[in-house]
C-alpha positions in Angstrom: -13.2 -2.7 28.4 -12.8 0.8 27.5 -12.4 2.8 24.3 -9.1 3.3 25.1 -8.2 -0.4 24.5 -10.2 -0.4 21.6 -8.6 3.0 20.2 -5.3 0.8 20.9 -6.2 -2.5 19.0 -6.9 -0.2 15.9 -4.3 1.5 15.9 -2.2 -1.5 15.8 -4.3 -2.9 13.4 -4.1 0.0 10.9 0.2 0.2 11.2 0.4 -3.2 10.6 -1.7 -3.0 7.5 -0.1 0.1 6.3 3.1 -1.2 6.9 2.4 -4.5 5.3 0.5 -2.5 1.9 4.2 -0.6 1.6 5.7 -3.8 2.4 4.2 -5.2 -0.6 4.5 -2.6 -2.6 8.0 -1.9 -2.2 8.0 -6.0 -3.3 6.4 -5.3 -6.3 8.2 -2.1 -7.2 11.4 -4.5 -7.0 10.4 -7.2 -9.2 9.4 -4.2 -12.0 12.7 -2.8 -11.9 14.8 -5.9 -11.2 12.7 -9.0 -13.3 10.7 -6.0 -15.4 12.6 -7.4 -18.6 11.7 -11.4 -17.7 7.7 -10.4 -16.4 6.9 -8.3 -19.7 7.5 -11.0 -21.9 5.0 -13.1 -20.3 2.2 -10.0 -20.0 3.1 -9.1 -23.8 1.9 -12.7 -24.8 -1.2 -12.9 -22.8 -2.1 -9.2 -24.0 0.0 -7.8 -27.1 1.0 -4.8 -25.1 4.2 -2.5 -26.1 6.6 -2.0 -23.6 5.6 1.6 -22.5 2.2 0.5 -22.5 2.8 -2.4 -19.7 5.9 -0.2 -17.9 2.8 2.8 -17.6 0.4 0.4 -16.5 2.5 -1.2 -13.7 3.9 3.1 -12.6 0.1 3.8 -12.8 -1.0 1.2 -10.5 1.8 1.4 -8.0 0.8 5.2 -7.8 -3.0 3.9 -7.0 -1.8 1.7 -4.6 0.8 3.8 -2.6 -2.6 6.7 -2.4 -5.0 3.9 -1.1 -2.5 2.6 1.2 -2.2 6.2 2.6 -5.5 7.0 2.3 -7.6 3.6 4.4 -4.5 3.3 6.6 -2.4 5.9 7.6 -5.1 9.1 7.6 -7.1 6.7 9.8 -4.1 5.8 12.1 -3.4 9.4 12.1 -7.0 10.2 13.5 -7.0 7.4 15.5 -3.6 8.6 17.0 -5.1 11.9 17.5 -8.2 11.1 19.4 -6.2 8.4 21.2 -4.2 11.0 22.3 -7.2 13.6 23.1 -8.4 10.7 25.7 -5.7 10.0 27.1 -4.6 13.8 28.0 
């Protein structure tokens, strides 16, 4: 085997996680705007949080989440892309 099949099997590898991370963030970004009102409820009892407290939590960690998504899987595809494309040439 070469490291052209390998460049190959990562770069699968690294879409399909990318594209599953925004998959499941675009999940999660539903159920805050669409069940926000029935999930806080049920945060505010474990934790005794205000509203804006628990609706900057969740805008906070879907902004954490969209940058490590980018950052551990589509730079690297990106590079990988790149040099895939450097060996192929």
């Amino acid at each position: 085997m070469n490291i052209q099949t390998y460049l190959d099997a990562i770069e699968g590898i690294l879409i399909r996680c990318f594209l599953g991370g925004m998959g499941l963030l675009l999940v999660w970004f539903a159920m805050f705007v669409f069940a926000g009102d029935v999930i806080y409820p049920i945060h505010a009892r474990w934790f005794q949080i205000p509203r804006q407290t628990f609706d900057a939590i969740h805008y906070a960690g879907m902004a954490l989440t969209k940058i490590a998504i980018i950052l551990f899987f589509l730079l690297p595809w990106i590079a990988v892309k790149l040099v895939s494309g450097k060996k192929a040439g």
